[in-house]
C-alpha positions in Angstrom: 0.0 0.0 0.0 1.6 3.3 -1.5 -1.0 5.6 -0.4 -4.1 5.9 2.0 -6.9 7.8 2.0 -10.3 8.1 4.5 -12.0 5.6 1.8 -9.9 2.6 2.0 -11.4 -0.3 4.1 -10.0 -1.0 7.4 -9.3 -4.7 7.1 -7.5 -4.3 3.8 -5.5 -1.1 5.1 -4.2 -4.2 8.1 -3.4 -6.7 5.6 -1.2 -4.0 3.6 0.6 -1.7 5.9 3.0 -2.8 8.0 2.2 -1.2 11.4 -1.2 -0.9 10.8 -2.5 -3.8 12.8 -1.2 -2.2 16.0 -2.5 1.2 15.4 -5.9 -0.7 15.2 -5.6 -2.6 18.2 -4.5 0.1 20.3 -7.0 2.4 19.4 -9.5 -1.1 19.5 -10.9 -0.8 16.0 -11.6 -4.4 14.7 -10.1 -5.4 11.5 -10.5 -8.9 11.3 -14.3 -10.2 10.3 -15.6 -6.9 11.3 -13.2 -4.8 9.4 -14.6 -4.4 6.0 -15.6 -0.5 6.9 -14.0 2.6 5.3 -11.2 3.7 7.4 -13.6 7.2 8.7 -16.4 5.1 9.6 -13.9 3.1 11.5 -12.6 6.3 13.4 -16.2 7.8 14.4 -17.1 5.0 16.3 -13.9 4.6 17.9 -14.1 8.1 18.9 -11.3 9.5 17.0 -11.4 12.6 14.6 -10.4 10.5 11.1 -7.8 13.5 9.8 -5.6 12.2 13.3 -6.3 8.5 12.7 -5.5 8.9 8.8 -2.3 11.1 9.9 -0.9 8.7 12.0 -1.4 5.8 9.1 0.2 7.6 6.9 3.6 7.8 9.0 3.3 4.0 8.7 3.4 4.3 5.0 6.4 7.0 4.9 8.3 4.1 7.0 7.0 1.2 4.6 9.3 3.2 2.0 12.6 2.8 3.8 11.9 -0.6 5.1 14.5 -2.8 3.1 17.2 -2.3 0.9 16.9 -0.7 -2.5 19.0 -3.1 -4.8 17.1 -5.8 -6.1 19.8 -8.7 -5.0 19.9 -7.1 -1.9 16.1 -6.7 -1.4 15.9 -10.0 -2.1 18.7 -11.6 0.3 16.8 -9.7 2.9 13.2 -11.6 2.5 15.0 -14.6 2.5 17.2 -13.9 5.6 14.4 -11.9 7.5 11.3 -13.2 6.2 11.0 -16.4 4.9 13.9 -18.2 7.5 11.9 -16.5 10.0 8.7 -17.2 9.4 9.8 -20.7 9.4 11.7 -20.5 12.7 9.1 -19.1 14.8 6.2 -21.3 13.1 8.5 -23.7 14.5 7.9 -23.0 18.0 4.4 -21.1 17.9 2.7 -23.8 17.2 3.2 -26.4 19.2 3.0 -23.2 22.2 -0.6 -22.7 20.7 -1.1 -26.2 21.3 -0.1 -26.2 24.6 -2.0 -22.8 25.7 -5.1 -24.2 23.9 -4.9 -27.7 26.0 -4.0 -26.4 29.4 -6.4 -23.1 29.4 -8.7 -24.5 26.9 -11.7 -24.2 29.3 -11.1 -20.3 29.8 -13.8 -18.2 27.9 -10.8 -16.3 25.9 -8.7 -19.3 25.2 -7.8 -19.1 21.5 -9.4 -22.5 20.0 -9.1 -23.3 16.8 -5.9 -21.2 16.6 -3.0 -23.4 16.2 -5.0 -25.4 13.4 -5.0 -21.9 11.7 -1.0 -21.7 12.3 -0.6 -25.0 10.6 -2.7 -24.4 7.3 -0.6 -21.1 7.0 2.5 -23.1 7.9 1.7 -25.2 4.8 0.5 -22.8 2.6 3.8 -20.8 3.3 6.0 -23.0 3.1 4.7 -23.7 -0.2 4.7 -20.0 -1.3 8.5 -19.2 0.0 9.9 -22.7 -2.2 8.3 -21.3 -5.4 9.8 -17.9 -5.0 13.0 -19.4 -3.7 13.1 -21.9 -7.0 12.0 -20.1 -9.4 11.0 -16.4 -9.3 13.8 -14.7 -7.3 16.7 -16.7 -9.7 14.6 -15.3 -12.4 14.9 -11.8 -10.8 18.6 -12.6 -10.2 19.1 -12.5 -13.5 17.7 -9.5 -14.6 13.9 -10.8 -15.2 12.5 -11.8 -18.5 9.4 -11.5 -20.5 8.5 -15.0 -18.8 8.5 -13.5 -15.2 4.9 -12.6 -16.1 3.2 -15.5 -14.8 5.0 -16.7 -11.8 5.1 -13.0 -10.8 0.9 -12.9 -11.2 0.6 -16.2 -9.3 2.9 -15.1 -6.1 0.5 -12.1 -6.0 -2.8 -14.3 -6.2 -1.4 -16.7 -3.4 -0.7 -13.2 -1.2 -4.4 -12.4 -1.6 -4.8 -15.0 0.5 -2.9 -14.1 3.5 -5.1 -11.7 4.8 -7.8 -14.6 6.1 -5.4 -15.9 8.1 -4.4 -12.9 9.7 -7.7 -12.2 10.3 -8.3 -15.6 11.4 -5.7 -15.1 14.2 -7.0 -11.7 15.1 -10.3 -13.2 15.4 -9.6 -16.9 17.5 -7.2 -14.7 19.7 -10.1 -11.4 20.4 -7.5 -8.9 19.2 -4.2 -10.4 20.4 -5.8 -9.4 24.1 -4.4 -11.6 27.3 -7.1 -12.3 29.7 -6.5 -11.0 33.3 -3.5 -12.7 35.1 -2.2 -14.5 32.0 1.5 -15.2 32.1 3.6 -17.7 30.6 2.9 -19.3 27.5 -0.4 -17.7 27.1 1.7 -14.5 27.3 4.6 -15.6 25.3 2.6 -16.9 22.4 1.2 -13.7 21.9 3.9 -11.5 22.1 5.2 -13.8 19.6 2.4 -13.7 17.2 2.4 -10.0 17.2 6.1 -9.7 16.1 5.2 -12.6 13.7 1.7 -11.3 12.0 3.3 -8.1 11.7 6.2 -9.2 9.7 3.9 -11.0 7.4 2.5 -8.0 6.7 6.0 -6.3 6.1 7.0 -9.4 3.9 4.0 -9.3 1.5 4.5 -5.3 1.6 8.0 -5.4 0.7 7.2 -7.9 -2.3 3.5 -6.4 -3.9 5.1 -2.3 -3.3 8.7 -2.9 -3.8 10.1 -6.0 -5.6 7.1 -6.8 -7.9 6.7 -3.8 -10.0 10.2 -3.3 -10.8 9.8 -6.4 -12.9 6.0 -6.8 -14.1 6.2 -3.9 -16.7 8.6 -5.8 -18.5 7.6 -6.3 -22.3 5.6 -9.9 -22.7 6.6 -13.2 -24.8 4.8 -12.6 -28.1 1.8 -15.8 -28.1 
């Protein structure tokens, strides 16, 4: 997301800027199944004047712009390092925590249920995202792009469309990322984890549709 404006729907504007997320939980505007409502809607019934709420998005997007390197094999060396070993480290380890908090506090009215089935479908369907760039479209960037980029390029951008359900998914199974009274531990552990680790998915998927992308897709097409 390049640009915002009063217009744009709230649960789109948390799938696409990095930092939004948190902006709408601190200021407790819903964004997962609740979220489809233009960003000044959203604001009035929080209470906030939209100009300030809109303002301080819009810092979020200035710092989107100097979030990674600006060479291509550069840009690219950093979502592999920071993003996609990452994600796969901390998957690692957040799931079977979910696991645990869901089986030990599973009879508490805020216990997050359903949510490390959730981490393990977007586990697997990362996994399989990250090997496809990995194999074939970042060596194809490597080398400068071609006018067969086109499709791998259109597919990585139809399997981000589907990230945002699963953030939302988390934002809903979790109420908001929001630890019941007295929770410590793993309950506390796992999400202060998932925050750092929803938030870079955002950043990651950012860095690729705003930055890495375009620099490629208006390259001229193979003739049919």
């Amino acid at each position: 997301m390049t640009a915002i404006n009063l217009d744009n729907i709230v649960a789109t504007i948390a799938a696409e800027l990095p930092g939004a997320a948190e902006v709408f939980r601190r200021h407790r505007i819903s964004f997962c199944y609740g979220g489809d409502v233009p960003l000044s809607e959203a604001a009035v019934k929080a209470g906030l004047a939209p100009s300030a709420l809109l303002a301080e998005l819009e810092t979020l997007v200035q710092a989107a712009e100097r979030a990674a390197p600006e060479g291509t094999a550069d840009l690219i060396a950093h979502l592999l390092d920071r993003y996609h070993q990452t994600h796969r480290q901390e998957l690692a380890w957040l799931i079977p925590l979910a696991q645990k908090v869901e089986r030990v506090h599973g009879d508490h009215p805020s216990a997050p249920i359903g949510l490390s089935q959730v981490l393990e479908r977007l586990r697997d369907e990362l996994e399989s995202h990250m090997m496809k760039e990995q194999q074939v479209l970042f060596p194809m960037m490597r080398r400068g792009g071609s006018a067969m980029i086109a499709h791998p390029s259109a597919q990585m951008r139809h399997e981000h469309e589907e990230e945002p359900e699963y953030l939302r998914a988390i934002e809903h199974v979790t109420h908001g990322l929001s630890l019941p009274p007295g929770a410590r531990g793993s309950w506390t552990a796992l999400y202060t984890g998932l925050r750092k680790f929803t938030d870079d998915l955002v950043t990651h998927m950012h860095l690729e549709n705003a930055v890495l992308f375009p620099r490629f897709e208006a390259q001229p097409q193979a003739a049919d």
